[in-house]
C-alpha positions in Angstrom: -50.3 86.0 -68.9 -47.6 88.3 -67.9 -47.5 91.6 -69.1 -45.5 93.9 -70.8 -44.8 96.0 -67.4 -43.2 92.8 -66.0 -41.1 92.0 -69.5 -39.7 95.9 -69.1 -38.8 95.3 -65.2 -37.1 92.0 -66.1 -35.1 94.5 -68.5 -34.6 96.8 -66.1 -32.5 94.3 -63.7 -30.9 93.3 -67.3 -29.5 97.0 -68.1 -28.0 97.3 -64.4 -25.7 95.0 -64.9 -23.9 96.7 -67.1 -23.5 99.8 -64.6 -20.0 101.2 -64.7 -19.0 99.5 -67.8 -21.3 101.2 -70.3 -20.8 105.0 -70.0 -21.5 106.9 -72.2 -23.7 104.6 -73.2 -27.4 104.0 -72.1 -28.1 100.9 -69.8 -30.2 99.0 -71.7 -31.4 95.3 -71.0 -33.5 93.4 -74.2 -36.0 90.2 -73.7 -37.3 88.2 -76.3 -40.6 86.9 -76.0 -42.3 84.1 -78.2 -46.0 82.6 -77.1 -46.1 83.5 -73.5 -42.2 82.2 -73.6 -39.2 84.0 -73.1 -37.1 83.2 -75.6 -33.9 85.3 -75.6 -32.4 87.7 -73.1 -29.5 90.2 -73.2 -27.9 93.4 -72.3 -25.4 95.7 -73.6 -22.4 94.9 -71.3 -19.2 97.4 -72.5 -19.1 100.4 -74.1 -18.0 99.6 -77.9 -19.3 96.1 -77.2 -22.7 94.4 -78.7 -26.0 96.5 -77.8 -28.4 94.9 -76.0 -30.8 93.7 -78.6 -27.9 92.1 -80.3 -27.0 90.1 -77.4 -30.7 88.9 -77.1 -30.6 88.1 -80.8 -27.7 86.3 -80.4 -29.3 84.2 -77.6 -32.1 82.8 -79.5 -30.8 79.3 -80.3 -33.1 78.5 -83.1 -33.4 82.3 -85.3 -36.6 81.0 -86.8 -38.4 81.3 -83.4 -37.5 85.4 -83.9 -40.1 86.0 -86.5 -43.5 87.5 -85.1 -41.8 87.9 -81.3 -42.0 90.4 -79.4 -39.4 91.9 -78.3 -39.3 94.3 -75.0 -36.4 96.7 -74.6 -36.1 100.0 -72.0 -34.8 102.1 -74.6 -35.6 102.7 -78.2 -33.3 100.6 -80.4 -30.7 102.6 -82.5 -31.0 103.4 -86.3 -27.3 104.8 -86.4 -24.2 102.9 -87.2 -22.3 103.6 -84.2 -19.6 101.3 -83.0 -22.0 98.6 -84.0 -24.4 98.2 -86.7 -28.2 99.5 -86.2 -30.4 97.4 -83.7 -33.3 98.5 -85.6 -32.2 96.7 -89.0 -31.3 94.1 -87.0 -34.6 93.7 -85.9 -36.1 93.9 -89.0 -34.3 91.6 -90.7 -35.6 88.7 -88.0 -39.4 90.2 -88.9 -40.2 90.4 -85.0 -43.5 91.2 -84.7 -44.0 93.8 -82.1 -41.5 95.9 -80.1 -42.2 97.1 -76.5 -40.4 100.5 -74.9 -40.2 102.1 -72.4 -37.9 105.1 -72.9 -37.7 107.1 -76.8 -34.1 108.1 -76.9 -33.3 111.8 -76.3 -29.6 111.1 -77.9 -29.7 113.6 -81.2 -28.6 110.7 -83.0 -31.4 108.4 -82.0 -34.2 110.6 -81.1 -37.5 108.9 -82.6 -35.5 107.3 -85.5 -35.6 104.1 -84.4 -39.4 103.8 -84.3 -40.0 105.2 -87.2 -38.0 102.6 -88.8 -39.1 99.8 -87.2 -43.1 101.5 -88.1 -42.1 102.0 -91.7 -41.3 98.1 -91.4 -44.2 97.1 -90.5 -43.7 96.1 -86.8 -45.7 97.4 -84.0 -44.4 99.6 -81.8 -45.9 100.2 -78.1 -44.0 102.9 -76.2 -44.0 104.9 -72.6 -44.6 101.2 -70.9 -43.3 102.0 -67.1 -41.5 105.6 -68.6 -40.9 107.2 -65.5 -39.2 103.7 -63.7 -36.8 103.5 -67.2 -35.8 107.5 -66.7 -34.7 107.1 -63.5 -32.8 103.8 -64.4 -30.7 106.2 -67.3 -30.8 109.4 -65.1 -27.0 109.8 -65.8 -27.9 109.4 -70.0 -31.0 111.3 -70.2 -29.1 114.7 -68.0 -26.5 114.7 -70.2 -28.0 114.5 -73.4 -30.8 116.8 -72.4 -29.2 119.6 -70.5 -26.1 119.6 -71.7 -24.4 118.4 -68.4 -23.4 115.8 -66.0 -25.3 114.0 -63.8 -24.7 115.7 -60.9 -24.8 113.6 -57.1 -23.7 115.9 -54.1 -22.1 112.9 -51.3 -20.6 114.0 -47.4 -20.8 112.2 -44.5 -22.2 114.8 -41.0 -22.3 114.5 -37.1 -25.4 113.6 -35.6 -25.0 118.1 -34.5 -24.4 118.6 -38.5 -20.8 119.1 -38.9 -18.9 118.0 -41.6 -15.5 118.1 -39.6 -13.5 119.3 -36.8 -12.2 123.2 -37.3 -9.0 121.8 -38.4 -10.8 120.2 -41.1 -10.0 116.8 -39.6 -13.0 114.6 -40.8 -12.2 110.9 -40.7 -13.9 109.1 -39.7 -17.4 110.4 -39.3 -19.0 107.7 -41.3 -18.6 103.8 -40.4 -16.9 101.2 -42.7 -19.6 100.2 -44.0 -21.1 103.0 -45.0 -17.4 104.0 -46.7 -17.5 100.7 -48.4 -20.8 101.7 -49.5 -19.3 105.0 -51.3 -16.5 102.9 -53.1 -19.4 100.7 -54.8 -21.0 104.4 -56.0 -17.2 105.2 -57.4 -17.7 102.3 -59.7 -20.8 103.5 -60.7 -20.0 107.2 -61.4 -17.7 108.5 -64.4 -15.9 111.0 -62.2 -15.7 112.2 -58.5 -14.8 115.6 -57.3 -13.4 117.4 -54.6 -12.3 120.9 -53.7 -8.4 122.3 -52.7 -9.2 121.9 -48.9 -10.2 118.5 -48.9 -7.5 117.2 -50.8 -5.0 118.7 -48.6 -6.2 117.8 -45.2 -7.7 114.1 -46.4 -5.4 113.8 -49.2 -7.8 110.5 -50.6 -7.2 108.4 -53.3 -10.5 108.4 -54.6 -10.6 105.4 -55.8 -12.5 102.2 -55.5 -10.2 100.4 -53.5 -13.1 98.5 -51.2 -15.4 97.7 -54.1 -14.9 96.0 -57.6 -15.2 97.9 -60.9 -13.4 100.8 -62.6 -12.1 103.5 -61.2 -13.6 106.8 -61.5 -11.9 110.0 -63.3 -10.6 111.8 -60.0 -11.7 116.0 -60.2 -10.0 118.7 -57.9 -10.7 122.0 -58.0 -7.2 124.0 -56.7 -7.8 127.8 -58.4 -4.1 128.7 -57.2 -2.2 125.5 -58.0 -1.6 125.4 -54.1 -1.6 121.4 -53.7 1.7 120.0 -53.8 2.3 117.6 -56.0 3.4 114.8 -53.2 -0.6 114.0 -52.6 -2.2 110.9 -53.7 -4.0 112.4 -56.7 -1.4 113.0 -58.1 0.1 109.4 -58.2 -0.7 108.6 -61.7 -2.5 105.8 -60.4 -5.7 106.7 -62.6 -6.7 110.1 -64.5 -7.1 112.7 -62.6 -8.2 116.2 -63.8 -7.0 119.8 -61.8 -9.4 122.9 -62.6 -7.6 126.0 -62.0 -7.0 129.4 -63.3 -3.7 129.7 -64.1 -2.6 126.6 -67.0 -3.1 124.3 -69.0 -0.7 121.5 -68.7 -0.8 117.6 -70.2 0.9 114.9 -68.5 0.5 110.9 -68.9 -3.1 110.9 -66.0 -2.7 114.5 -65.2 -4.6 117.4 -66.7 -4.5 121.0 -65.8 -7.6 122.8 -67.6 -7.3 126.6 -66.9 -10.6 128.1 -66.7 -12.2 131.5 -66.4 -12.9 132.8 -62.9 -16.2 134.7 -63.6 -17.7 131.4 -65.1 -15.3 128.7 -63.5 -18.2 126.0 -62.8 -20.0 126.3 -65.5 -16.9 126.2 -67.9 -15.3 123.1 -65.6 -19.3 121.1 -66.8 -19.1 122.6 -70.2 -15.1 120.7 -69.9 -16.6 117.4 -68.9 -19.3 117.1 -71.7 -16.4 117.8 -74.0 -14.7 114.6 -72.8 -17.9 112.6 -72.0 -18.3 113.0 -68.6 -21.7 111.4 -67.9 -22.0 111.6 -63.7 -20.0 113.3 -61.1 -19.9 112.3 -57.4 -18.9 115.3 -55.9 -17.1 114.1 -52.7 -16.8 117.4 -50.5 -16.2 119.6 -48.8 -18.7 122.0 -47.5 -16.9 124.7 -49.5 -17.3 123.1 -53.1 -20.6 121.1 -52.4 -22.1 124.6 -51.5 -20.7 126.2 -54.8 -23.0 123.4 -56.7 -25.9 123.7 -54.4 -26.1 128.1 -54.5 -25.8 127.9 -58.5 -28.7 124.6 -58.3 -26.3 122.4 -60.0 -27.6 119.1 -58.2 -29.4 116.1 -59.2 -29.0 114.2 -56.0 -27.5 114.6 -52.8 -26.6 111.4 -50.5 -26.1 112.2 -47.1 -24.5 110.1 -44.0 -25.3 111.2 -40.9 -23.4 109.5 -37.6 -24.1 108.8 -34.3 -21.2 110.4 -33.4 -20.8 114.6 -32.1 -18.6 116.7 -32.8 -20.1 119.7 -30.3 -18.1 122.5 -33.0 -16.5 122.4 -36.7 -17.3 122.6 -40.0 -20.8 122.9 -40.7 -22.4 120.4 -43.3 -23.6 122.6 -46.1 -27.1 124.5 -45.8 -29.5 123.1 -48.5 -33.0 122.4 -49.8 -34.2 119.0 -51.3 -37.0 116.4 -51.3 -36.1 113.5 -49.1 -36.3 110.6 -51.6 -35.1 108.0 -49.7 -34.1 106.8 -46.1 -31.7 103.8 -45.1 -29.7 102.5 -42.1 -26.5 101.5 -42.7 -25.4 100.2 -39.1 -24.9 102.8 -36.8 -25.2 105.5 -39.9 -28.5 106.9 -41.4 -28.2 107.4 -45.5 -30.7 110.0 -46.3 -30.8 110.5 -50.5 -32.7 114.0 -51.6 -33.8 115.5 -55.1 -33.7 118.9 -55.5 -37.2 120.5 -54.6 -38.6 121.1 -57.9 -42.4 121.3 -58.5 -43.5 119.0 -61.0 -46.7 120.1 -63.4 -49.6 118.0 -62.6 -50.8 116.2 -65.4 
């Protein structure tokens, strides 16, 4: 007999496929289970498109088989009528059984109402089932919704002597192609990437996803002065881009200027991208703005290439501390991924 830890994983893999297509929504995968059988599986695929338990639902050839199911699903379903109707009345009115979570939804509009409508229904509800695994699965979600800001994933690319690029700020390329294809898949994953004034003017990247498939992310530059001309490749129109500065606000077909205080300028620019539903940002470089989110702790993750390559003097990498999380070789590159050092309570 399988078990419900094994239902939730297979939901897991469900929910990821719909990464970089559902933002701001949750990933969520849904599978329907009927005597030891699965009976229906879906996921919620685009944003504004059918949830996840809907798509399960609507996999179930014969309906009849829904009643007393159980049905297993990483986040709690909905009780609000969003941009589709509730997946907890949808749920009802099959009469599953039982209902397996892992994750209770922090969203203000979901937050525990879900259960207790599917409780006041009658149907069982077992929650916290692999809780931790289903967290880290909606990182991007559950930052957002419960500290008022994006996801936050610091990215660059050091010499095997820790520099970050040459003194003329020449960096490419430190990394190898495959570990730059490897950063256009994370683009597609991401709601928007950032860099600072400097690296836009001496890389002048597109910032897009050019070696990978999926959507483009929302492309962030921080220029204070309005000092980058306007000749660059951000500035193409080829997908929104957003310029933080201090001096205008201006609106243009894919361009934004958002003039923001000084004193509080990255805090106001996160405050900015909550407004417009900015889940995750990939902050791209360079050591400059990287170290303005890693003094004020404003990291979730940091990702970081280092080559075989030397560059003997430059640009240092910036200074930080982290937990290293995980450790990969990508050819002649090592990926190192860190969490910020933060003592969990023991329970």
């Amino acid at each position: 007999m399988l078990t419900d830890q094994h239902y939730i994983h297979r939901c897991f893999e469900l929910a990821r496929q719909g990464m970089g297509s559902v933002s701001p929504n949750p990933l969520v995968g849904c599978v329907i289970v009927k005597d030891g059988k699965i009976i229906g599986e879906g996921w919620h695929k685009q944003f504004g498109g059918l949830h996840a338990e809907a798509n399960a639902v609507n996999s179930v050839a014969d309906k009849n088989h829904l009643a007393g199911s159980t049905v297993y699903v990483n986040l709690e379903p909905c009780a609000h009528v969003g941009k589709t109707p509730p997946c907890a009345d949808l749920l009802i009115q099959h009469k599953v059984g039982k209902v397996v979570i892992a994750n209770t939804d922090t969203n203000t509009l979901v937050g525990g109402k879900g259960i207790a409508k599917l409780k006041a229904a009658g149907i069982e509800v077992a929650q916290g089932v692999v809780e931790h695994e289903g967290r880290e699965l909606n990182k991007r979600f559950f930052t957002f919704h419960e500290k008022q800001r994006p996801y936050i994933m610091l990215k660059w690319a050091q010499t095997l002597d820790g520099f970050i690029a040459r003194t003329n700020y020449e960096s490419k390329w430190i990394s190898n192609e495959q570990s730059r294809q490897v950063v256009h898949k994370w683009r597609s994953e991401e709601d928007a990437v950032l860099i600072g004034t400097k690296t836009a003017a001496h890389d002048n990247p597109v910032l897009t996803v050019r070696h990978w498939s999926g959507r483009n992310p929302v492309r962030l530059v921080i220029d204070r002065f309005l000092r980058l001309p306007d000749t660059l490749s951000l500035f193409d129109g080829s997908v929104k881009t957003i310029c933080y500065n201090v001096l205008k606000h201006e609106e243009h077909p894919d361009l934004l200027l958002i003039r923001l205080p000084e004193n509080n300028f990255l805090e106001s620019l996160l405050e900015h991208l909550v407004s417009i539903g900015i889940q995750s940002v990939m902050v791209e470089g360079g050591s400059t703005t990287l170290s303005l989110f890693i003094n004020q702790g404003l990291w979730d993750e940091a990702r970081v290439f280092t080559s075989s390559r030397q560059f003997y003097s430059g640009i240092a990498a910036p200074a930080f501390t982290g937990l290293l999380v995980a450790e990969e070789k990508i050819e002649t590159d090592i990926l190192r991924v860190y969490s910020p050092e933060i003592l969990k309570p023991h329970h």
